[in-house]
FIKE-972285 format. One record per residue: residue number from 1; residue in three letters; y, x, z negated of N, C-alpha, C in turn. Coordinates in nm, 2 decimals, decimal comma, padded with zeros to 4 digits. Each point is the difference from the previous one (the first is absolute). Layout:
BEGIN
num; residu; n_c2; n_c1; n_c3; ca_c2; ca_c1; ca_c3; c_c2; c_c1; c_c3
NUM; ALA; Y; X; Z; Y; X; Z; Y; X; Z
...
//
This chain:
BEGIN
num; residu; n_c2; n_c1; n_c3; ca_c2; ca_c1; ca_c3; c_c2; c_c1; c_c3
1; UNK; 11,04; 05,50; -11,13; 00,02; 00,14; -00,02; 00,05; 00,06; 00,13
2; UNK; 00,11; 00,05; -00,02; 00,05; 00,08; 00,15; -00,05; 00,18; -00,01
3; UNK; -00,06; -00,01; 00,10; 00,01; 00,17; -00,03; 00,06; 00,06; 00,17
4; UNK; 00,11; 00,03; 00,01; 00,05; 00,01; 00,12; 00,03; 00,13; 00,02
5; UNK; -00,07; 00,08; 00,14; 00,05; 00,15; 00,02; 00,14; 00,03; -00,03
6; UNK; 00,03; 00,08; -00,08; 00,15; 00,06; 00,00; 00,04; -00,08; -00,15
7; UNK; -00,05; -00,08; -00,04; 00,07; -00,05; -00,13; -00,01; -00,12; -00,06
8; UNK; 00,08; -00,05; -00,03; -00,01; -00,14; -00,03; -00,14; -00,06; -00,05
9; UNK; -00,07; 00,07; -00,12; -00,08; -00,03; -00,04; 00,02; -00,09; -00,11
10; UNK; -00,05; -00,12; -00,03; 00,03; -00,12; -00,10; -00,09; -00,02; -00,07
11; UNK; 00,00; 00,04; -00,14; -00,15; -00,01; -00,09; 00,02; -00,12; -00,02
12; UNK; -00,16; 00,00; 00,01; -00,08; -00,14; -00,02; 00,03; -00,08; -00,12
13; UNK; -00,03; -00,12; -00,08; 00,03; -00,05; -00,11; -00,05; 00,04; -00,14
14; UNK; -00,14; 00,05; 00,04; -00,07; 00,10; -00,11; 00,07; 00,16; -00,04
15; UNK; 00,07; 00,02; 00,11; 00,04; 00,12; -00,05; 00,16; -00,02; -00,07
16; UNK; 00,02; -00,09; 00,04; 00,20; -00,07; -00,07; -00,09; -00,01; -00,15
17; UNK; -00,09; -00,06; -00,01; -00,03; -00,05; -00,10; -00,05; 00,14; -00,11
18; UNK; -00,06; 00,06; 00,05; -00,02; 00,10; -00,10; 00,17; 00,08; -00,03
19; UNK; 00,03; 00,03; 00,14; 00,13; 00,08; -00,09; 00,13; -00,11; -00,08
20; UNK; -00,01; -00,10; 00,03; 00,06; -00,08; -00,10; -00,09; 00,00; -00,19
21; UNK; -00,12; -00,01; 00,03; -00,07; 00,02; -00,14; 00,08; 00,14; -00,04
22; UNK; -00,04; 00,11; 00,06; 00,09; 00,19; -00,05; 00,13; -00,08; -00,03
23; UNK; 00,07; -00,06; 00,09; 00,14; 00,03; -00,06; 00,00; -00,10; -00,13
24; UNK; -00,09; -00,10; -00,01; 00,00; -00,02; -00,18; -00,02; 00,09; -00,09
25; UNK; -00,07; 00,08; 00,03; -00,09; 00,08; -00,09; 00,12; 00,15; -00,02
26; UNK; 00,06; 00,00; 00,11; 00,11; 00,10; 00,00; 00,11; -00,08; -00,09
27; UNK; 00,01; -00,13; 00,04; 00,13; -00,02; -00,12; -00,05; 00,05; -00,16
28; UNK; -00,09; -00,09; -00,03; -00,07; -00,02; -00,13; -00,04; 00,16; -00,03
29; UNK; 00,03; 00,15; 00,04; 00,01; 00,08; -00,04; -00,16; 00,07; 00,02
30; UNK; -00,06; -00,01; 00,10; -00,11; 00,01; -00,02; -00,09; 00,13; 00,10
31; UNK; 00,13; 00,02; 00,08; -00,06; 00,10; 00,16; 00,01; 00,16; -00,10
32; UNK; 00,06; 00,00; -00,10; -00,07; 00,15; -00,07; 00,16; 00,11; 00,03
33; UNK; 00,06; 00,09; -00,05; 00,10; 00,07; 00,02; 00,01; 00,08; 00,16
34; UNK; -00,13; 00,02; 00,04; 00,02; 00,06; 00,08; 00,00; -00,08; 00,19
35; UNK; 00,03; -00,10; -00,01; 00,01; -00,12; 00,09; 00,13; 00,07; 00,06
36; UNK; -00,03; -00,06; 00,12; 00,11; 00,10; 00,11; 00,12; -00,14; 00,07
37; UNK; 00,10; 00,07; 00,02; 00,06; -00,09; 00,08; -00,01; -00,07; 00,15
38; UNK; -00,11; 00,10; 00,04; -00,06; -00,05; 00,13; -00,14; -00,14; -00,01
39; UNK; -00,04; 00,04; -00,17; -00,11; -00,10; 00,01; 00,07; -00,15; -00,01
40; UNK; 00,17; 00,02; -00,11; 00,02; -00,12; 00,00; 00,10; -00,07; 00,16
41; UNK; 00,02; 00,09; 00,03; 00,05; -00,06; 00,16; -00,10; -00,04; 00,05
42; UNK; -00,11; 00,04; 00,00; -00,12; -00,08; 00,09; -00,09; -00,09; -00,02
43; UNK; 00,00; -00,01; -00,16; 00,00; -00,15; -00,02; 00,11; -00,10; -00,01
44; UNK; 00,16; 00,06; -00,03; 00,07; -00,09; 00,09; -00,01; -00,06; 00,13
45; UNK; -00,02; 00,08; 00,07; -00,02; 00,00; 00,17; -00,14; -00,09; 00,01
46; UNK; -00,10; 00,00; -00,06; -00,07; -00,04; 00,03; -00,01; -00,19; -00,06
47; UNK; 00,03; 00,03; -00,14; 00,00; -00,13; -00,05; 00,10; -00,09; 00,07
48; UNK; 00,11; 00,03; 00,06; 00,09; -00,10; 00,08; -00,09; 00,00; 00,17
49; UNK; -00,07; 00,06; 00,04; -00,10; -00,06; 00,11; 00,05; 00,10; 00,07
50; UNK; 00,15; 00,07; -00,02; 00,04; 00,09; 00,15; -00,07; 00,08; 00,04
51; UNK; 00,04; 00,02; 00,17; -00,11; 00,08; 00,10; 00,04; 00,11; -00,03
52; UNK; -00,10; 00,10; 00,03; -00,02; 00,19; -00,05; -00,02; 00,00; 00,15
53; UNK; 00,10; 00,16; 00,02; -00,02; 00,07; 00,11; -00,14; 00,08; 00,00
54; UNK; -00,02; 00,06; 00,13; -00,12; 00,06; 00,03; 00,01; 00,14; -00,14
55; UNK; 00,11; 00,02; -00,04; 00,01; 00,14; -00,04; 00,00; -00,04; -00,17
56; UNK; 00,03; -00,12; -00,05; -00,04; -00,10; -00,16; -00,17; 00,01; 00,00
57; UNK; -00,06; -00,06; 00,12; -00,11; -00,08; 00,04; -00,09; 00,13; -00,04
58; UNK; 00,01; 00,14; 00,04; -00,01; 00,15; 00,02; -00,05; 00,03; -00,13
59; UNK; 00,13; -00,02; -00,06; -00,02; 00,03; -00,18; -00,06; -00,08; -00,05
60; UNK; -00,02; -00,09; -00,01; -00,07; -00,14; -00,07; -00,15; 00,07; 00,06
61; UNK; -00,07; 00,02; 00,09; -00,15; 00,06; 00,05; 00,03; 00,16; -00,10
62; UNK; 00,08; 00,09; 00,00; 00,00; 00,10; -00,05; -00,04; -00,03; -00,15
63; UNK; 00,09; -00,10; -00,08; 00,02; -00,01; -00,15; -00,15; -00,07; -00,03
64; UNK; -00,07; -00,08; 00,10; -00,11; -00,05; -00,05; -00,17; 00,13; 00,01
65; UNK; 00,07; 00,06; 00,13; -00,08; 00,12; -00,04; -00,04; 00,07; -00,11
66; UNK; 00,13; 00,00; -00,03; 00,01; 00,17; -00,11; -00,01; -00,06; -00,14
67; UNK; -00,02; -00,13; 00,00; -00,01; -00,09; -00,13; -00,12; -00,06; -00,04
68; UNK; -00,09; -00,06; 00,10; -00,10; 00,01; -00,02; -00,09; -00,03; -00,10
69; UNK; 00,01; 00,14; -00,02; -00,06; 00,03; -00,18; 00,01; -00,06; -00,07
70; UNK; 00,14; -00,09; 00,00; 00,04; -00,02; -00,16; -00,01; -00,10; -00,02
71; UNK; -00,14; -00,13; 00,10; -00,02; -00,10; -00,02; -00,17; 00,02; -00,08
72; UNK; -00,01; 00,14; -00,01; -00,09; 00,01; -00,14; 00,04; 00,07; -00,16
73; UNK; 00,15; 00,02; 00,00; 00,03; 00,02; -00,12; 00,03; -00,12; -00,11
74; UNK; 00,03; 00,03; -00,12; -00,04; -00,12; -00,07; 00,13; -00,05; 00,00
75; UNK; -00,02; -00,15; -00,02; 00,11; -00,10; 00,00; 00,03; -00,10; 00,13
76; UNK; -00,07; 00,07; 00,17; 00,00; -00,04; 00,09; -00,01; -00,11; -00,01
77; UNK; -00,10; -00,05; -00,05; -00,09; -00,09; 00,05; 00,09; -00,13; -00,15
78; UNK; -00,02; -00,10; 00,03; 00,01; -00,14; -00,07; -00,08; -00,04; -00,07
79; UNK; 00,00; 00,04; -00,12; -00,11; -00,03; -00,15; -00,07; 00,12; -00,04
80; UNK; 00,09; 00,11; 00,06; 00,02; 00,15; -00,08; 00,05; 00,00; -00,06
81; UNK; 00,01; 00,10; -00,12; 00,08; 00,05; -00,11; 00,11; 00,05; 00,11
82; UNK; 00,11; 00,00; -00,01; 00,14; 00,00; 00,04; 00,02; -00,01; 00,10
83; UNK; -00,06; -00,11; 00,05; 00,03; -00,08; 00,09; 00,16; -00,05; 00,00
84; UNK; 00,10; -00,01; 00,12; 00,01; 00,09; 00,08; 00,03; 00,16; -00,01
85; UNK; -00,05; 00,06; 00,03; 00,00; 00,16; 00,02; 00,15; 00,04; 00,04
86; UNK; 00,12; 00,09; 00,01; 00,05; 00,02; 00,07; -00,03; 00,03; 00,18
87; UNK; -00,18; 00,04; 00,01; -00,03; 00,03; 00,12; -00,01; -00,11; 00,05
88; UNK; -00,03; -00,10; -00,05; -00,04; -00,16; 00,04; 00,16; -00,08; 00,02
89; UNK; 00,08; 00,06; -00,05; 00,16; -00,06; 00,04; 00,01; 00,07; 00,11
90; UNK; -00,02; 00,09; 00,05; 00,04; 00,09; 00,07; -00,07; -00,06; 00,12
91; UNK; -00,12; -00,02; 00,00; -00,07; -00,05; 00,10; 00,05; -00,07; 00,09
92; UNK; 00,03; -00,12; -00,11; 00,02; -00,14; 00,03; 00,16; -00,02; 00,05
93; UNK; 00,09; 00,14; -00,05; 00,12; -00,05; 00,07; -00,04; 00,07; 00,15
94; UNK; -00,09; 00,06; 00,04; -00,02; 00,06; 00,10; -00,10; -00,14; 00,15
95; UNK; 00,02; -00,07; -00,14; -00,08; -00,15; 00,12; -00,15; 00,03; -00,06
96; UNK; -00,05; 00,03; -00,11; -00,15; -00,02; -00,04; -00,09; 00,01; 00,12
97; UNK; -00,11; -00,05; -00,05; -00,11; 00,01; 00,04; 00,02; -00,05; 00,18
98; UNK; 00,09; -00,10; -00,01; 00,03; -00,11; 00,15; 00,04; 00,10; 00,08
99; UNK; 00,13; 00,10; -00,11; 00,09; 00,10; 00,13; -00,10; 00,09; 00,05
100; UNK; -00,14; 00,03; -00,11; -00,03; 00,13; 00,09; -00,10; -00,07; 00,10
101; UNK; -00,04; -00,11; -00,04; -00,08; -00,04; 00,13; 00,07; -00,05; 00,15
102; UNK; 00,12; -00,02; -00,04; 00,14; -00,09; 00,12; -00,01; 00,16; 00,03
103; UNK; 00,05; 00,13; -00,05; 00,12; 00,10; 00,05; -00,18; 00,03; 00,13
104; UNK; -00,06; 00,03; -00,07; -00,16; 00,04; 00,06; -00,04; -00,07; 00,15
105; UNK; 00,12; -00,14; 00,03; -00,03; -00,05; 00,14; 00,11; 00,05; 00,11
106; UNK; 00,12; 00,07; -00,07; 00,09; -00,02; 00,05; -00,06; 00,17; 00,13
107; UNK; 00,08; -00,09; 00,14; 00,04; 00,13; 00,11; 00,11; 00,12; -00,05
108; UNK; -00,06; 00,06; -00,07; 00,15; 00,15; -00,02; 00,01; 00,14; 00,05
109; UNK; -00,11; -00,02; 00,12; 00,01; 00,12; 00,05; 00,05; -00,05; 00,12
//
């Protein structure tokens, strides 16, 4: 795991791996209409392993803030009724559960 002042942050393997899971779930029609074009750049970005600047890294801690929540609405979770959630695609192209514990070590101030 690199987490280097100034940038060049390289998600770990758990976190490729979750946003490779979203971008299936994004093909198979499943991230909900209101899915942004920034969520699917960032599980692009992230499923191919590329490094995120300090100012990606920034948003990725912002988006897991303000989201939070919505790992208790229904469908979250795996052997829920509507499982995956649009919130749960969303998540996971954001690097799941791994990204918010990886974004949570990184130096960004």
């Amino acid at each position: 795991m690199t987490a280097t002042k100034g940038g060049g942050h390289t998600p770990p393997q758990g976190v490729q791996e979750a946003a490779q899971r979203a971008r299936r779930w994004i093909e198979d029609g499943k991230a909900g209409e209101n899915f942004t074009d920034t969520g699917r750049e960032r599980a692009r970005q992230l499923a191919n392993g590329e490094s995120l600047t300090d100012a990606e890294a920034k948003k990725m801690r912002a988006y897991f803030s303000r989201h939070a929540v919505d790992k208790d609405a229904e469908g979250f979770t795996r052997g829920t009724d509507g499982f995956p959630s649009p919130g749960r695609v969303a998540w996971d192209a954001w690097g799941g559960d791994p990204g918010e514990r990886w974004i949570g070590t990184l130096d960004l101030d």
